[in-house]
C-alpha positions in Angstrom: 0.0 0.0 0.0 1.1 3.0 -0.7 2.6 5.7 1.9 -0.2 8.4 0.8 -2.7 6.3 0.9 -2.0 5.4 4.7 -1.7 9.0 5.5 -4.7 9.8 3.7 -6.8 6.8 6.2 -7.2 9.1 9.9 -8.3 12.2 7.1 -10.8 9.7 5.2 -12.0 8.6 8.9 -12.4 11.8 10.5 -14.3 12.9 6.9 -16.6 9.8 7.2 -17.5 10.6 11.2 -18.2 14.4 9.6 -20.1 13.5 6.6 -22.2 11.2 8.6 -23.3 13.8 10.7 -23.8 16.4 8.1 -26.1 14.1 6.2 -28.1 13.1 9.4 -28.4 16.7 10.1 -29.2 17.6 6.7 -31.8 14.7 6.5 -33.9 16.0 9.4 -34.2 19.2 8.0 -35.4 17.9 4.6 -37.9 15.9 6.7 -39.4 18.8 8.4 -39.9 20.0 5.3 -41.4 17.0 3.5 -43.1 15.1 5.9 -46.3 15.3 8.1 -44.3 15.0 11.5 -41.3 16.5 13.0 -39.4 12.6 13.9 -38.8 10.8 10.4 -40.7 7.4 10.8 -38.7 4.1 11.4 -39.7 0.7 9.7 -41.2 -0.4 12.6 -43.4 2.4 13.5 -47.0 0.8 13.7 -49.0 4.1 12.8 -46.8 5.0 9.8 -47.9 4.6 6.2 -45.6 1.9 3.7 -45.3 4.9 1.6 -44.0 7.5 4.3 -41.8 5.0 5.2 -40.3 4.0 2.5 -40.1 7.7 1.1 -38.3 8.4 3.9 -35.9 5.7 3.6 -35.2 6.3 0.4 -34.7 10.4 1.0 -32.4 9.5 3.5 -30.3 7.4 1.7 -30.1 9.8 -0.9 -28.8 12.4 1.4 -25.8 10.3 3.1 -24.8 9.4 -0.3 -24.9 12.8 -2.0 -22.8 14.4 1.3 -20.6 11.2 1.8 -19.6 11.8 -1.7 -19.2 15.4 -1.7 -17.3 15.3 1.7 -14.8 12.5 0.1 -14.5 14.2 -2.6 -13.6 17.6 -1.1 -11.4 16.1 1.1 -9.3 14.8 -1.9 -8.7 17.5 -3.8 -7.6 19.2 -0.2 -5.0 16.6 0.0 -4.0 16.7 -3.7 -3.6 20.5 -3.4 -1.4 20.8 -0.2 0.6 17.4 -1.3 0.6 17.3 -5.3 -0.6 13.5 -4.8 -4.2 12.0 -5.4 -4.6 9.9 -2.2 -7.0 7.3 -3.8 
């Protein structure tokens, strides 16, 4: 493996733990928005709809993927510009 690369793994970790709670934070807001409650429903929730459910599983997994990929991404190019070297 190369050296970059294992310099590159705390940054990609400490992106990950950010992104992840950019997205969930991003994600609540969105559902305030869209749906009928405050709480985003869970699978289990008896008194919630297939459809809300599903909508909002599918919104939320949206979300994480979108940030996770613009965090990663960002990150990236921040390492290629302060090292000259692509850490993927």
């Amino acid at each position: 493996m190369k050296a970059s690369k294992i310099a590159y793994k705390p940054v990609g970790l400490a992106l990950g733990a950010l992104s992840g709670a950019l997205a969930g934070a991003a994600f609540k807001q969105a559902w305030k928005v869209i749906g009928n409650d405050e709480d985003a429903p869970d699978a289990t929730d008896v008194d919630r709809a297939w459809r809300e459910i599903l909508l909002a599983a599918a919104l939320q997994g949206a979300i994480f993927a979108v940030v996770k990929a613009a965090v990663d991404r960002g990150g990236a190019t921040a390492t290629h510009r302060l090292t000259g070297v692509w850490p993927g």
